[in-house]
N, C-alpha and C positions, 0 to 999 in steps of 0.2 A: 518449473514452478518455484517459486521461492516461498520461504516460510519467514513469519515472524514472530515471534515470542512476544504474547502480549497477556495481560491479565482483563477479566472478564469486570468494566465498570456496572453498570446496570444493564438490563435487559425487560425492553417492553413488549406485551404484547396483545395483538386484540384482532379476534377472529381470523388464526391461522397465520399471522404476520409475525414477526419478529423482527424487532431492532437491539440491537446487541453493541453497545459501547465499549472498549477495550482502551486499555493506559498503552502506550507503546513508549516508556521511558517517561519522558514529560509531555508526549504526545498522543491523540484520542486520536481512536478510527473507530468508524460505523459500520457494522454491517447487515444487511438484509437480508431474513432467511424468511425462506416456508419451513424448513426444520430445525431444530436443534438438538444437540446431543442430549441425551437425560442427564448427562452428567455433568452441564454446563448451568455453573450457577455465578452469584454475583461473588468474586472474589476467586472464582478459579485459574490457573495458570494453562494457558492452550498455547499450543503451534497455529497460526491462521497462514492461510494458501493463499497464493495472488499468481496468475499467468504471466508472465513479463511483455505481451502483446498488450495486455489489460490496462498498463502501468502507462501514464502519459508526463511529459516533461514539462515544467513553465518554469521561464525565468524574468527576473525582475516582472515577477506578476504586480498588478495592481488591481484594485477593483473587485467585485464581488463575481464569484462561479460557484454552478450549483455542485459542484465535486462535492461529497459527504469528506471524503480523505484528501485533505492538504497539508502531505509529510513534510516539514525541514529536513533536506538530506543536502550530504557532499558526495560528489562522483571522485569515486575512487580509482574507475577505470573505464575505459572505450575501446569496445572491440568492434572495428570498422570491417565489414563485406562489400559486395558490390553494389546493394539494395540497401542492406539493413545494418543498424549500427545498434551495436546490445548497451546498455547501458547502465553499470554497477554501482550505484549506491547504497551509502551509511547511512543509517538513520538510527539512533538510539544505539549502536551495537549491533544492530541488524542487517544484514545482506537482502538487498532488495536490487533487484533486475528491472528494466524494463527493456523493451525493445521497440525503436521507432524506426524511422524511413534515413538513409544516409542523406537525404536533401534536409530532414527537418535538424537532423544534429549540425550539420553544417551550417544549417539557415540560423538557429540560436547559439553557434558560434560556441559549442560545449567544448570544452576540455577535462581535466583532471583535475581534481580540487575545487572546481566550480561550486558555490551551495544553489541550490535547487531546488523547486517544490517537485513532488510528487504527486500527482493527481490520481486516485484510485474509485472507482464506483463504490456505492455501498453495497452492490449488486454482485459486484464482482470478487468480492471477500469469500472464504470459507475455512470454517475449521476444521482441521485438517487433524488435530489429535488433540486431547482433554487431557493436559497434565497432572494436574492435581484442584 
């Protein structure tokens, strides 16, 4: 699981829903809870969790997708298997993983140093610790 250091922008909520906006550098992710920490307010500093199965790649995207999370990152490294290809990006200072299929890293032609989107559900976020 990977973590990211993000600061808490607003947080909506209405009948058991939460939507929780966080800064991640110069970049906003969303995410979707049924809970939230008591201690999670607007300007607090948290750790947020991501799976690296969770995390999907696009490149030279264009056009509109309903992803809540579309990071600018650069891959800093490729660990290739016989199936799955891990894939390590920067985004802000942050170490974010993902992991997709060795047909789809091949098929978008990734390397090192590539920039990247990062695709994340807002579903798929959690916080993982409440800093301050």
């Amino acid at each position: 699981m990977s973590t990211l250091a993000a600061t808490v922008e607003s947080i909506q909520s209405n009948d058991g829903l939460n939507i929780v906006t966080f800064a991640l550098g110069e970049q906003a992710l969303s995410m979707v809870s049924l809970e939230l920490d008591e201690a999670l307010s607007v300007g607090s500093k948290c750790l947020l969790g991501v799976n690296a199965s969770s995390v999907a790649i696009g490149k030279n995207l264009s056009g509109m997708l309903s992803y809540s999370n579309q990071l600018s990152a650069r891959i800093t490294a490729i660990e290739s298997g016989e199936l799955l290809a891990r894939i390590v990006l920067d985004i802000s200072g942050n170490r974010l993983e993902s992991l997709i299929t060795l047909a789809s890293c091949k098929r978008l032609g990734l390397k090192r140093g590539d920039e990247v989107t990062a695709l994340i559900k807002g579903t798929e976020l959690s916080v993982s610790r409440v800093l301050a």
